[in-house]
Chimera marker file (.cmm) of the C-alpha trace (Angstrom):
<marker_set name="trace">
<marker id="1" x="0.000" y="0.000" z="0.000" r="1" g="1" b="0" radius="0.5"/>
<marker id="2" x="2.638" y="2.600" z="0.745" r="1" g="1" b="0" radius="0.5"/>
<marker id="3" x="4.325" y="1.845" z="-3.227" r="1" g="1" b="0" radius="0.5"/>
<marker id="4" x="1.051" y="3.099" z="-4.530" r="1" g="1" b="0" radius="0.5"/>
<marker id="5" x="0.183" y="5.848" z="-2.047" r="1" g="1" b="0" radius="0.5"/>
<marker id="6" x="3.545" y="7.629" z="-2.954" r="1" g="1" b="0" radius="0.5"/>
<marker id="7" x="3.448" y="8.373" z="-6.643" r="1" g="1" b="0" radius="0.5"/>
<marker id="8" x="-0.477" y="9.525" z="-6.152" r="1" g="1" b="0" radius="0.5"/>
<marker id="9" x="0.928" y="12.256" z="-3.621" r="1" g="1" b="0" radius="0.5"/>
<marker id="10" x="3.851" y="13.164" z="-5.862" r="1" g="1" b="0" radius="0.5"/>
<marker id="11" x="1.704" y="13.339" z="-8.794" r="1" g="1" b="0" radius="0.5"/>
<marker id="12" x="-0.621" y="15.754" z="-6.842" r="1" g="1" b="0" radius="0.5"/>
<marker id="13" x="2.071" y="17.973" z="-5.780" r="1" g="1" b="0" radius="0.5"/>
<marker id="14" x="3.473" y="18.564" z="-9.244" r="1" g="1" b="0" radius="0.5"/>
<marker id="15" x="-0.258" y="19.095" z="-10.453" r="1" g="1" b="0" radius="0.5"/>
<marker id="16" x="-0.306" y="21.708" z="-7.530" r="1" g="1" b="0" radius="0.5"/>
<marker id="17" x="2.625" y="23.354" z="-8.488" r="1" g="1" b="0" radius="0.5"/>
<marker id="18" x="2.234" y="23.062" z="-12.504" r="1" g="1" b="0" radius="0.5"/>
<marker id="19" x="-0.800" y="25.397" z="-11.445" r="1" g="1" b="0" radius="0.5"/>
<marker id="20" x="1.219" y="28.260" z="-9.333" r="1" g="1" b="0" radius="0.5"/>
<marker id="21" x="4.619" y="28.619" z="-11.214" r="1" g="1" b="0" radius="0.5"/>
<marker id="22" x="2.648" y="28.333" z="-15.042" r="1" g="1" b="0" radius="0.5"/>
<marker id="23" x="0.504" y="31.417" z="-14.137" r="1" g="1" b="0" radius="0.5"/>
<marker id="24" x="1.139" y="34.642" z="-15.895" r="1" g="1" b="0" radius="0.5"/>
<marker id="25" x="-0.684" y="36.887" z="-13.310" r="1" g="1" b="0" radius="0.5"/>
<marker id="26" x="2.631" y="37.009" z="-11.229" r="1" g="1" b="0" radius="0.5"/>
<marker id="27" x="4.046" y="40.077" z="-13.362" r="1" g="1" b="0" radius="0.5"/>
<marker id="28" x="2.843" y="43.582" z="-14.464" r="1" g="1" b="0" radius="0.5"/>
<marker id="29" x="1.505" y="43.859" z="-18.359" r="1" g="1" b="0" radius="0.5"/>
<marker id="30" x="0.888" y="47.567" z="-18.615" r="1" g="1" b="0" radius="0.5"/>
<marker id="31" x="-0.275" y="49.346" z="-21.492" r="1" g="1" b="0" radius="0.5"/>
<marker id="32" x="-1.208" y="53.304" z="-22.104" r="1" g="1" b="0" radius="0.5"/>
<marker id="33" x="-4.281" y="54.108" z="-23.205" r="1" g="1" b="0" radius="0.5"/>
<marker id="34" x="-5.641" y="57.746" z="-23.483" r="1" g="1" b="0" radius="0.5"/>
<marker id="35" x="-2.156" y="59.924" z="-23.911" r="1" g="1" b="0" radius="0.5"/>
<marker id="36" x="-2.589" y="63.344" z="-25.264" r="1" g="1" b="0" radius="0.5"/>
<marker id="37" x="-0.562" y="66.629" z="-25.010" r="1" g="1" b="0" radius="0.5"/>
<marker id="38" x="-2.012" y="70.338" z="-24.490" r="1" g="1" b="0" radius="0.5"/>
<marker id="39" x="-0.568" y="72.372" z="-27.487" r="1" g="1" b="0" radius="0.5"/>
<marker id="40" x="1.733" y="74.049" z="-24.762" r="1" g="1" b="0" radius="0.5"/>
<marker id="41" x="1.023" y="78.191" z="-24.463" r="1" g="1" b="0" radius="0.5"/>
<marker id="42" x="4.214" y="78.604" z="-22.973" r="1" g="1" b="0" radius="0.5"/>
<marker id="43" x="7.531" y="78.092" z="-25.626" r="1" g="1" b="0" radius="0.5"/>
<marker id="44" x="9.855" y="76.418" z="-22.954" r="1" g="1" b="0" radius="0.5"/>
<marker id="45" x="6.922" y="74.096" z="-21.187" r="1" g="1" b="0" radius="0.5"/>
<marker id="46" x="4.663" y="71.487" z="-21.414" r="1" g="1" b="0" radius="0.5"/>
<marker id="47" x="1.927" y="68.894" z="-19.494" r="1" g="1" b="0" radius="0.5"/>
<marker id="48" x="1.164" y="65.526" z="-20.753" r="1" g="1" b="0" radius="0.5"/>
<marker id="49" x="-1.645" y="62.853" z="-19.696" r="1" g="1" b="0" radius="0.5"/>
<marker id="50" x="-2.432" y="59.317" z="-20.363" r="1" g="1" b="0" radius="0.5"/>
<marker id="51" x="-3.796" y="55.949" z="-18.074" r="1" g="1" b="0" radius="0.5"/>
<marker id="52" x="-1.245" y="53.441" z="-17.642" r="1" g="1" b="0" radius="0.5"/>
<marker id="53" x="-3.214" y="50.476" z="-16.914" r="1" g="1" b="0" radius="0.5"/>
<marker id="54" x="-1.777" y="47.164" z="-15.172" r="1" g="1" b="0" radius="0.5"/>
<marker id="55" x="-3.761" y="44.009" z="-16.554" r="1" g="1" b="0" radius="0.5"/>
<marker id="56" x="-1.470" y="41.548" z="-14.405" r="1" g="1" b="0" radius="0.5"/>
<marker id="57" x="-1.021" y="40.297" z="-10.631" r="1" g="1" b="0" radius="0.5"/>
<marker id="58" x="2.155" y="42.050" z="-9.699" r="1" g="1" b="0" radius="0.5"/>
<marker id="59" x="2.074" y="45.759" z="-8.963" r="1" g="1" b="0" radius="0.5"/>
<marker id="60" x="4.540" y="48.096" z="-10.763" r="1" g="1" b="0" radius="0.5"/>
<marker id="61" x="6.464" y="51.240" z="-10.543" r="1" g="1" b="0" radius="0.5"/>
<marker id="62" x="6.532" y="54.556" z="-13.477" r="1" g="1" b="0" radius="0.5"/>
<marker id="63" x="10.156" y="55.477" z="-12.810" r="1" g="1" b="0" radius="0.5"/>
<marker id="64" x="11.179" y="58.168" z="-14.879" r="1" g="1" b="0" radius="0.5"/>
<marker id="65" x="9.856" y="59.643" z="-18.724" r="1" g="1" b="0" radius="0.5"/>
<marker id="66" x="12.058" y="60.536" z="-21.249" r="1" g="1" b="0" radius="0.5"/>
<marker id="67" x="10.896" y="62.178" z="-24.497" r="1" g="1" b="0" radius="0.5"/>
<marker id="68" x="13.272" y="64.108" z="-27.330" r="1" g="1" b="0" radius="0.5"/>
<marker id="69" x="11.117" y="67.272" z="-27.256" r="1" g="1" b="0" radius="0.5"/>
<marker id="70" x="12.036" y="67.892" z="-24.246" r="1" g="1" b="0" radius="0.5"/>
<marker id="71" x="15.573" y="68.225" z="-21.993" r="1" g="1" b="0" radius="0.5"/>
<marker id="72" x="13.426" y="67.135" z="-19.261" r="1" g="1" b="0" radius="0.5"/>
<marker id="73" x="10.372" y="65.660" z="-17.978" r="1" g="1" b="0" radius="0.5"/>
<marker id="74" x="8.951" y="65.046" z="-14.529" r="1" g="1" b="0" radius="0.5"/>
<marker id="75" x="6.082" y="63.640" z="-13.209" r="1" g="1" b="0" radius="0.5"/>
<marker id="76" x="3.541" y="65.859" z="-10.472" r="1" g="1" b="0" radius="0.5"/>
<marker id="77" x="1.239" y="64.367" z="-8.453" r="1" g="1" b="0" radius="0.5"/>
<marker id="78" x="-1.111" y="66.890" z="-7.134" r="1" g="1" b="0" radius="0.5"/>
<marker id="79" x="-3.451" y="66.367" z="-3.739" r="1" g="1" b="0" radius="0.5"/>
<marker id="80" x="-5.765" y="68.634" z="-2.674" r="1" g="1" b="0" radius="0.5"/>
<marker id="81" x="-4.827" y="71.667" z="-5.704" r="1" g="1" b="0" radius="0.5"/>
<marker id="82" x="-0.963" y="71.150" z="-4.408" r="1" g="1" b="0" radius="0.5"/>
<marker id="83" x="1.402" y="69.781" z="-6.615" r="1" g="1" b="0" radius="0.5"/>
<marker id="84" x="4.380" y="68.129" z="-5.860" r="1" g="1" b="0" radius="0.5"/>
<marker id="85" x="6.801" y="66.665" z="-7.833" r="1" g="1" b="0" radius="0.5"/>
<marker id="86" x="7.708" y="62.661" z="-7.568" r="1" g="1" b="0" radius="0.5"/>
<marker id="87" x="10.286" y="60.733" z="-7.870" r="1" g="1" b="0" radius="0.5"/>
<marker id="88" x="7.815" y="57.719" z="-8.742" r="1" g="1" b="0" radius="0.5"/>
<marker id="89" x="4.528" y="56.105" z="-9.023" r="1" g="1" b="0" radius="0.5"/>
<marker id="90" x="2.629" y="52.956" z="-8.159" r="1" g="1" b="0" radius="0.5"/>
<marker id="91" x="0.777" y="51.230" z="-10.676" r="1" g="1" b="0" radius="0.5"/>
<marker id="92" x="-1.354" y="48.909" z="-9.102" r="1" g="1" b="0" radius="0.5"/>
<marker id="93" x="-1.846" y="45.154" z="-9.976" r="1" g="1" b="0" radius="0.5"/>
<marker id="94" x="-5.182" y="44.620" z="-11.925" r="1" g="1" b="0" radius="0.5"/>
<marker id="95" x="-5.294" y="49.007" z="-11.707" r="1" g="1" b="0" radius="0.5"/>
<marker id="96" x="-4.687" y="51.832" z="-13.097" r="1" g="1" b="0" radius="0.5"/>
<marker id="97" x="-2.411" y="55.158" z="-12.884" r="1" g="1" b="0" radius="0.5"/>
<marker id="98" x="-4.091" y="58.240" z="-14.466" r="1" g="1" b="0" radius="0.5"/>
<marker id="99" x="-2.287" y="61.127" z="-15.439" r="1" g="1" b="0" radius="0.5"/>
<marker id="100" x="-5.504" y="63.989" z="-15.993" r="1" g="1" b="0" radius="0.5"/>
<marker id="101" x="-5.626" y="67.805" z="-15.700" r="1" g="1" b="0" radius="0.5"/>
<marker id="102" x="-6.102" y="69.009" z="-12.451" r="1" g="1" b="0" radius="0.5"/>
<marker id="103" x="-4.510" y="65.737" z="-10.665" r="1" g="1" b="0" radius="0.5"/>
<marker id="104" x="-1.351" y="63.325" z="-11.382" r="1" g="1" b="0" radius="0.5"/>
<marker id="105" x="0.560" y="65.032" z="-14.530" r="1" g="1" b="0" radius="0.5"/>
<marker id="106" x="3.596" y="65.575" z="-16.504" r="1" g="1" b="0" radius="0.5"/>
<marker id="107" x="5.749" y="67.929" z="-17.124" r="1" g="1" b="0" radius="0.5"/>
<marker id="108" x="7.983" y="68.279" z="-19.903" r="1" g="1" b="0" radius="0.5"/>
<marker id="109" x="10.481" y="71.092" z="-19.485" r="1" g="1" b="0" radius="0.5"/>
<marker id="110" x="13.055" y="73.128" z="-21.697" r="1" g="1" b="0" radius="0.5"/>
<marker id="111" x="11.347" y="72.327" z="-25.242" r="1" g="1" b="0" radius="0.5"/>
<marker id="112" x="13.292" y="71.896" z="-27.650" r="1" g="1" b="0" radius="0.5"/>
<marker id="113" x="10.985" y="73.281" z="-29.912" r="1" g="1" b="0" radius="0.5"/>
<marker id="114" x="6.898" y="74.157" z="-29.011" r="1" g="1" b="0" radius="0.5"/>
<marker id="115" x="4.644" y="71.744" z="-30.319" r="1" g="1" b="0" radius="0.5"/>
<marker id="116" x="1.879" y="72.146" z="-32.618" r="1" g="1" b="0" radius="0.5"/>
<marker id="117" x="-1.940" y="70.747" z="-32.398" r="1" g="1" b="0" radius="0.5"/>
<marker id="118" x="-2.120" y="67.785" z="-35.106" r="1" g="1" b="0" radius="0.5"/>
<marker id="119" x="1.256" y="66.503" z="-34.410" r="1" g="1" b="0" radius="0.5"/>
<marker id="120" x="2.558" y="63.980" z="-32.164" r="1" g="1" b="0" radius="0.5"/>
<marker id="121" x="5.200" y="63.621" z="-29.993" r="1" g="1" b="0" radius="0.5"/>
<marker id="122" x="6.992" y="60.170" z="-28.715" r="1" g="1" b="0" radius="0.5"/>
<marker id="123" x="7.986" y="59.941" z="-25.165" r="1" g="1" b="0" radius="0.5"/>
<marker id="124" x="9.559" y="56.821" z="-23.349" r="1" g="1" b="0" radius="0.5"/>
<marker id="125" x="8.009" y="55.307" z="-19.422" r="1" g="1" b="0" radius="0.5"/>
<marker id="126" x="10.483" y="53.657" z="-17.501" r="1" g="1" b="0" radius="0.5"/>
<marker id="127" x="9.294" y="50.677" z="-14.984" r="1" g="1" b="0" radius="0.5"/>
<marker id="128" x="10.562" y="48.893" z="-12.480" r="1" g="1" b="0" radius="0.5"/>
<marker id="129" x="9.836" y="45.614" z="-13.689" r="1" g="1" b="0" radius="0.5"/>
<marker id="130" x="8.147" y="45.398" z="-16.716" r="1" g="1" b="0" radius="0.5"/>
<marker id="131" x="10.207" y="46.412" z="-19.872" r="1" g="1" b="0" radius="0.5"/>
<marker id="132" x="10.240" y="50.129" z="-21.650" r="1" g="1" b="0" radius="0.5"/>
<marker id="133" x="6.926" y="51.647" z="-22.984" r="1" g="1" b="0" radius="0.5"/>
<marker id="134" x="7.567" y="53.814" z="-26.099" r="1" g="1" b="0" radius="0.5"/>
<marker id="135" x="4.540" y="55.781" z="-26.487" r="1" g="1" b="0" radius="0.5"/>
<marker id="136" x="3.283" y="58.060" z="-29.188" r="1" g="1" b="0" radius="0.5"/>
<marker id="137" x="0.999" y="61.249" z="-27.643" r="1" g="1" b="0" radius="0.5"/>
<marker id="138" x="-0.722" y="63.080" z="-30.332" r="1" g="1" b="0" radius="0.5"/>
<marker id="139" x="-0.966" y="67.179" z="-29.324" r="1" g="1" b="0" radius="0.5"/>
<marker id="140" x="-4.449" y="67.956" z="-29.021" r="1" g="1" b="0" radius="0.5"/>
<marker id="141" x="-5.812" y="72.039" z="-28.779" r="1" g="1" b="0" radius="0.5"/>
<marker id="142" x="-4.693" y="73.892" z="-25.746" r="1" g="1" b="0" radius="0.5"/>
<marker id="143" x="-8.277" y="73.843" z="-24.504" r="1" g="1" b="0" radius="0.5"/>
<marker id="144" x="-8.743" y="70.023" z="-25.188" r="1" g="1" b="0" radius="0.5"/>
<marker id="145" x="-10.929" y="67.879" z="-22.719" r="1" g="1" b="0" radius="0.5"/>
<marker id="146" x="-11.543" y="64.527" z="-23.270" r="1" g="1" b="0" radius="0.5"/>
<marker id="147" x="-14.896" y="63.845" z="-22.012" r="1" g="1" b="0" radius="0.5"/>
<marker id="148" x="-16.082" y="66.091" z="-24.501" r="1" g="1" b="0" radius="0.5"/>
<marker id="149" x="-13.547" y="65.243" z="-27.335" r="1" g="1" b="0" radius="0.5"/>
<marker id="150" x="-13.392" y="68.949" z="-27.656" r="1" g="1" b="0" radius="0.5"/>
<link id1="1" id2="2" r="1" g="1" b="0" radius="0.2"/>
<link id1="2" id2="3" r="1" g="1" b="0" radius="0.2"/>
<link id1="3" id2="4" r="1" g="1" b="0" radius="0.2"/>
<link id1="4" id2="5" r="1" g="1" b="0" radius="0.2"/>
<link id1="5" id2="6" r="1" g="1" b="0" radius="0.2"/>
<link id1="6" id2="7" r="1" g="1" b="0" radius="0.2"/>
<link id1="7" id2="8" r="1" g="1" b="0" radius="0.2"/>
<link id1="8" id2="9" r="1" g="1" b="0" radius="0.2"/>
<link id1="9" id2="10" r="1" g="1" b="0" radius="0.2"/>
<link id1="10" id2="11" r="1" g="1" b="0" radius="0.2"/>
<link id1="11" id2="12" r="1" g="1" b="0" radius="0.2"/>
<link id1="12" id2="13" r="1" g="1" b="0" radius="0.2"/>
<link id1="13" id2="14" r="1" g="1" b="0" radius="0.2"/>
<link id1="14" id2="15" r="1" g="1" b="0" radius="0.2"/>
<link id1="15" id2="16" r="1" g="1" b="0" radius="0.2"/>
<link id1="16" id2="17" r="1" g="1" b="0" radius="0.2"/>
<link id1="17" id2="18" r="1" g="1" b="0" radius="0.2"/>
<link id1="18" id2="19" r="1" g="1" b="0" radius="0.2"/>
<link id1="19" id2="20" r="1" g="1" b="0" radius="0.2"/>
<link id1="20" id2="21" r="1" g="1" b="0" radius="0.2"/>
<link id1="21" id2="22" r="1" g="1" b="0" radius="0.2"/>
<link id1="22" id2="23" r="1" g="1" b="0" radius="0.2"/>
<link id1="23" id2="24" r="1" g="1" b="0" radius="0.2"/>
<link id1="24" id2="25" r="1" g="1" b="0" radius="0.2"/>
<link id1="25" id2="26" r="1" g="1" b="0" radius="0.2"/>
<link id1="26" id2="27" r="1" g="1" b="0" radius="0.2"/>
<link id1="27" id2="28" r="1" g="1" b="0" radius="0.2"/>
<link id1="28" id2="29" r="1" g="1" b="0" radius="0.2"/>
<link id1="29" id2="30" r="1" g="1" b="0" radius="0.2"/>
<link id1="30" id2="31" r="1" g="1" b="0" radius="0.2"/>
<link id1="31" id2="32" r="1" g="1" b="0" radius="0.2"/>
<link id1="32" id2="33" r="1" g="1" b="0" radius="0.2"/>
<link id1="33" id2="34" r="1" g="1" b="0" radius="0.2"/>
<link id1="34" id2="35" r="1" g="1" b="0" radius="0.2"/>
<link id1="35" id2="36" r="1" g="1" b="0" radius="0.2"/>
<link id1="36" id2="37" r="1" g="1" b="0" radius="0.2"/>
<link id1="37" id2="38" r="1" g="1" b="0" radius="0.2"/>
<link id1="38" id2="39" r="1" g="1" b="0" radius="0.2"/>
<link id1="39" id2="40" r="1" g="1" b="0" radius="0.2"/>
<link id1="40" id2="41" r="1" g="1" b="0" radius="0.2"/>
<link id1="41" id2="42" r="1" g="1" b="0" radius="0.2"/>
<link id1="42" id2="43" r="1" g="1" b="0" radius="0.2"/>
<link id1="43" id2="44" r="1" g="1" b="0" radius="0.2"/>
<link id1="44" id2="45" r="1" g="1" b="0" radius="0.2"/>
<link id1="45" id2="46" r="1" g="1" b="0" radius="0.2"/>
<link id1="46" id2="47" r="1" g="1" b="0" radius="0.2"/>
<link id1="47" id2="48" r="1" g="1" b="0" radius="0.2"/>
<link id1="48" id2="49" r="1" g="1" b="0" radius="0.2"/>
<link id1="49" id2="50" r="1" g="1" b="0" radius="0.2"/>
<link id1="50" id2="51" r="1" g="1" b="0" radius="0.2"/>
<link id1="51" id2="52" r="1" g="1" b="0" radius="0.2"/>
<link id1="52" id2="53" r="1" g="1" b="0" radius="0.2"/>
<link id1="53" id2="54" r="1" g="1" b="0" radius="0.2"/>
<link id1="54" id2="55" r="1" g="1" b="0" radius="0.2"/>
<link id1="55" id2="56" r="1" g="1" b="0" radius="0.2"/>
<link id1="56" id2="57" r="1" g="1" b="0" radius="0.2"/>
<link id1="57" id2="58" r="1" g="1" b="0" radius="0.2"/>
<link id1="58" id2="59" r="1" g="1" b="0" radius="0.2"/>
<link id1="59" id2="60" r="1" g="1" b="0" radius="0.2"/>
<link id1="60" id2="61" r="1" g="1" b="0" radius="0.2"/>
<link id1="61" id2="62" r="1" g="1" b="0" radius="0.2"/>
<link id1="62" id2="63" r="1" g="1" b="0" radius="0.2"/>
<link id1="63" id2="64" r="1" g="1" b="0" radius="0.2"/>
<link id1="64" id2="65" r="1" g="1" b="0" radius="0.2"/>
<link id1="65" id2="66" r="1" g="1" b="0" radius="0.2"/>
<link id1="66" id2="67" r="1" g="1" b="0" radius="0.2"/>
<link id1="67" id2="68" r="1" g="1" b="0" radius="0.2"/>
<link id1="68" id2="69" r="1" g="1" b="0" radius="0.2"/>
<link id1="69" id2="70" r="1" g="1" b="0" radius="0.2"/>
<link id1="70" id2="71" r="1" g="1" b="0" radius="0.2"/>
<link id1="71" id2="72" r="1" g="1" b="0" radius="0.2"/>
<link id1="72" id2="73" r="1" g="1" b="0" radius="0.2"/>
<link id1="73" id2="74" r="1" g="1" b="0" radius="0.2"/>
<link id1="74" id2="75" r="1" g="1" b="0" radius="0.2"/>
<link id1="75" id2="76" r="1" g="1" b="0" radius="0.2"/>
<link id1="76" id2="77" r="1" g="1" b="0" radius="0.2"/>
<link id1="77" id2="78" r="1" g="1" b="0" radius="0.2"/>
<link id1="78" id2="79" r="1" g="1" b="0" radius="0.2"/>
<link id1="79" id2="80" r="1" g="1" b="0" radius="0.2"/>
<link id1="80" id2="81" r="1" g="1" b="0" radius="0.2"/>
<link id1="81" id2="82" r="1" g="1" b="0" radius="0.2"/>
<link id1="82" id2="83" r="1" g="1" b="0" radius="0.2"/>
<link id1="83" id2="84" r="1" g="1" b="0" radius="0.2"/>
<link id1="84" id2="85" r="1" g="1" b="0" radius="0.2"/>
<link id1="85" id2="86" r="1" g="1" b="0" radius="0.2"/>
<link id1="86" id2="87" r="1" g="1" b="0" radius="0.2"/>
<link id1="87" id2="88" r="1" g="1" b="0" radius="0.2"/>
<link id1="88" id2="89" r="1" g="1" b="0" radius="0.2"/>
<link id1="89" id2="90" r="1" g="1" b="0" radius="0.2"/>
<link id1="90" id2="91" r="1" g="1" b="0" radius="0.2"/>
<link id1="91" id2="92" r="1" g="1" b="0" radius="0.2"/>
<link id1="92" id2="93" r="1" g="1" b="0" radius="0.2"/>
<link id1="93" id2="94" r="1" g="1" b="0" radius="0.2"/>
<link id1="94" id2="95" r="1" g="1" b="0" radius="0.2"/>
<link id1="95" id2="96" r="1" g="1" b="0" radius="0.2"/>
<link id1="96" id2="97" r="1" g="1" b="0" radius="0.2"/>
<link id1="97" id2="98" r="1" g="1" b="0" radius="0.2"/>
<link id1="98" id2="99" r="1" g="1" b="0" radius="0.2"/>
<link id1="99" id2="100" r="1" g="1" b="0" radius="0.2"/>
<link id1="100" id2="101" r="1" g="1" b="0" radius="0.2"/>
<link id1="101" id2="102" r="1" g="1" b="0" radius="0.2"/>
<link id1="102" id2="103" r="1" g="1" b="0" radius="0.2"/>
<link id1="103" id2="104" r="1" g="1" b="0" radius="0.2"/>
<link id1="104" id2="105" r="1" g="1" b="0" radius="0.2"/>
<link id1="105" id2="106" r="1" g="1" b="0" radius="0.2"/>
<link id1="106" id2="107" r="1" g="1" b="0" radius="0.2"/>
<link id1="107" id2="108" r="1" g="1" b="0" radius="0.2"/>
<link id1="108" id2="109" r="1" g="1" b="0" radius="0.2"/>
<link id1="109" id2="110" r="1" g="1" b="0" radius="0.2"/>
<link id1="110" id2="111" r="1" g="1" b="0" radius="0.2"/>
<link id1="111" id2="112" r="1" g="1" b="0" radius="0.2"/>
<link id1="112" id2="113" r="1" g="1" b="0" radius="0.2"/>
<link id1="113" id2="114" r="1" g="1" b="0" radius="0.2"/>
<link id1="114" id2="115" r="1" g="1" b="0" radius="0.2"/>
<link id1="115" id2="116" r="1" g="1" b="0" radius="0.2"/>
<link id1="116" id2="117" r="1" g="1" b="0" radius="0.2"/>
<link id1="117" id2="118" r="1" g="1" b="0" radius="0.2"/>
<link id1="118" id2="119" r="1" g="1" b="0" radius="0.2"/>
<link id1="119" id2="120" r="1" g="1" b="0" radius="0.2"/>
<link id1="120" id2="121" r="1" g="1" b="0" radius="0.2"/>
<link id1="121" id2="122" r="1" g="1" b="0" radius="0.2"/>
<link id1="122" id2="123" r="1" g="1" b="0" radius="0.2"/>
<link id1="123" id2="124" r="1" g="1" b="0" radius="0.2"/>
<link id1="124" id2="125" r="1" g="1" b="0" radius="0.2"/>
<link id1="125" id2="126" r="1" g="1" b="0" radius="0.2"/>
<link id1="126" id2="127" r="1" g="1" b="0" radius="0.2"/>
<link id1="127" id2="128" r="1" g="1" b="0" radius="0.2"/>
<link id1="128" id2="129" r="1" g="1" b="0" radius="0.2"/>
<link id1="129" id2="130" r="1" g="1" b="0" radius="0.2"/>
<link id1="130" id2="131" r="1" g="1" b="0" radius="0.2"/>
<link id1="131" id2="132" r="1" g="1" b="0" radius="0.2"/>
<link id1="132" id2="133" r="1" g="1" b="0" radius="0.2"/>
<link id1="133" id2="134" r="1" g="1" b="0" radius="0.2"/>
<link id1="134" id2="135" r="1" g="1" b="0" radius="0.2"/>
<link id1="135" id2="136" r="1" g="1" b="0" radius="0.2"/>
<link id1="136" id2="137" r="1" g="1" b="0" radius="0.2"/>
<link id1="137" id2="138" r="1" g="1" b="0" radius="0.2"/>
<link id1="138" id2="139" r="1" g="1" b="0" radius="0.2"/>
<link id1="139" id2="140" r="1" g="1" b="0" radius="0.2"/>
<link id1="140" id2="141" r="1" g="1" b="0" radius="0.2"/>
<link id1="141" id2="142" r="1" g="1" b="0" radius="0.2"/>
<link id1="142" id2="143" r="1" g="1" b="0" radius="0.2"/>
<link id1="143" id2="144" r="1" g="1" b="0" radius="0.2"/>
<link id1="144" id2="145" r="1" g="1" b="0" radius="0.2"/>
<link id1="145" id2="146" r="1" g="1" b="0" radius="0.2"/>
<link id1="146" id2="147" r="1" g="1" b="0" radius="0.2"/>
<link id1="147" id2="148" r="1" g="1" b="0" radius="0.2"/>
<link id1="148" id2="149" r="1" g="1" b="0" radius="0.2"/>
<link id1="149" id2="150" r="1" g="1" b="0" radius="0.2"/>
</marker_set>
């Protein structure tokens, strides 16, 4: 009796285990959805916005944002009308980090040239664990606001 009772529990512990390690919902997938521009009214400054959004079972981490329009671009979040730049943010596991006027933002800094409504610029989010986003942000009007498309 003990002969048979021993490959029954092995083969129910590598059934057990074939289910945990196989999983992909262990790591981040983010995407970017949403990502527009302001045509800037300033010539040396700009905000950007887009929703990063986390499909998997591991949270993740926005780093840093690079982008060849500009010599610089940092990230704001703002709480209560105060904004503050940050270093970092969390993207949540099965969430979402939204970058909208009047809240989380960012800013890109010393343009190298002021860009116009119609075209698009590229920029490039950083993670902590999941690879490089490359994303493409078309400039919209200065007074854009997307829940009007206007």
């Amino acid at each position: 009796m003990r002969r048979s009772a021993l490959p029954v529990a092995a083969a129910a512990a590598a059934v057990a285990l074939a289910g945990c390690g196989g999983s992909t919902d262990t790591k981040a997938e983010v995407s970017v959805s949403s990502s527009y521009m302001p045509q800037p009214v300033s010539a040396d400054m700009a905000a950007g916005f887009l929703t990063i959004v986390n499909n998997g079972g591991a949270k993740d981490e926005l780093t840093k944002v690079t982008s060849d329009i500009a010599g610089d671009v940092t990230m704001h979040d703002t709480v209560g009308g105060a904004m503050e730049e940050v270093t970092s943010f969390p993207v949540p596991a099965h969430g979402r980090l939204v970058f909208k006027s009047g809240g989380n933002h960012l800013m890109f800094e010393k343009l190298k040239h002021r860009p116009k409504q119609g075209q698009t610029i590229t920029l490039k989010l950083t993670f902590a664990k999941s690879g490089p986003l490359t994303v493409e942000m078309p400039v919209k009007s200065a007074t854009y606001n997307p829940s009007t498309g206007h």
